[in-house]
C-alpha positions in Angstrom: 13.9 27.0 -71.9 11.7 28.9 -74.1 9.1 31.1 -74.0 5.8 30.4 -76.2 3.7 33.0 -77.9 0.4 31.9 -76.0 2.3 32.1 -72.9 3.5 35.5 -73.3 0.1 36.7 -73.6 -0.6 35.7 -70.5 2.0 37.8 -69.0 0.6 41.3 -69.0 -2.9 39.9 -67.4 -0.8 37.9 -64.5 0.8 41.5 -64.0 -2.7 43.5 -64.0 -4.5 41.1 -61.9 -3.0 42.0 -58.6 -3.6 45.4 -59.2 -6.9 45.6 -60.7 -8.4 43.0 -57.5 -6.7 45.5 -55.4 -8.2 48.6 -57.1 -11.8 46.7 -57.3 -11.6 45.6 -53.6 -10.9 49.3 -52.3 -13.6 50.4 -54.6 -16.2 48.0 -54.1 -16.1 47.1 -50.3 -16.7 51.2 -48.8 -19.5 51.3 -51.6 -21.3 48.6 -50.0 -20.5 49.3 -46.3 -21.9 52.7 -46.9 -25.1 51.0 -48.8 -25.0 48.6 -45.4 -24.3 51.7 -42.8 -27.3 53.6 -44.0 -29.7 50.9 -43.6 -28.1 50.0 -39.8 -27.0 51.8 -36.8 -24.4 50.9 -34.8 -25.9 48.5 -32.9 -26.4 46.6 -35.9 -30.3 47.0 -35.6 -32.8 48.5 -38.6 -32.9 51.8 -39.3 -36.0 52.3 -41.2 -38.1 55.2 -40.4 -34.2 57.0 -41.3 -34.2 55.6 -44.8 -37.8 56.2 -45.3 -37.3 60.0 -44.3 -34.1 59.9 -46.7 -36.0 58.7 -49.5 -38.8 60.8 -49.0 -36.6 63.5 -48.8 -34.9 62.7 -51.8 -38.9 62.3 -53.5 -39.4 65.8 -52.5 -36.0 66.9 -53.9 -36.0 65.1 -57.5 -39.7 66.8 -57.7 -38.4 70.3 -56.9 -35.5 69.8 -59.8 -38.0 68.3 -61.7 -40.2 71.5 -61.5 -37.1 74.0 -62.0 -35.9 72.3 -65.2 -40.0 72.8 -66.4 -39.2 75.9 -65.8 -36.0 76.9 -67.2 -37.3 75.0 -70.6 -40.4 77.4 -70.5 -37.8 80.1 -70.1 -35.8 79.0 -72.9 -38.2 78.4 -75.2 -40.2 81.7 -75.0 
């Protein structure tokens, strides 16, 4: 029996298919349990006066850097 041409292109993407639904599941599924995690506690109930402090936090943050970089360009361009 003999190989085709079209069916030896298949080859090398039925050999990276295991490993690249492996790499994607491993890479994908903590991503979104830690997107899940912040949003519940353990109890599986609402946490959202936490993420509102986070993202308020992280407001108050992005307007500090955003005030420093002002800065430094001042700086640099004196």
């Amino acid at each position: 029996m003999t190989i085709s041409k079209k069916t030896m292109k298949w080859i090398p993407w039925l050999l990276i298919l295991p490993v690249v639904l492996i790499r994607g599941f491993t890479t994908v599924y903590p991503i979104l349990m830690t997107v899940k995690n912040s949003f519940f506690n353990n109890r599986n109930t609402a946490c959202r006066i936490n993420v509102q402090k986070k993202l308020s936090d992280i407001a108050a943050i992005l307007e500090l850097n955003v005030a420093a970089y002002k800065q430094l360009f001042e700086f640099i361009m004196l």
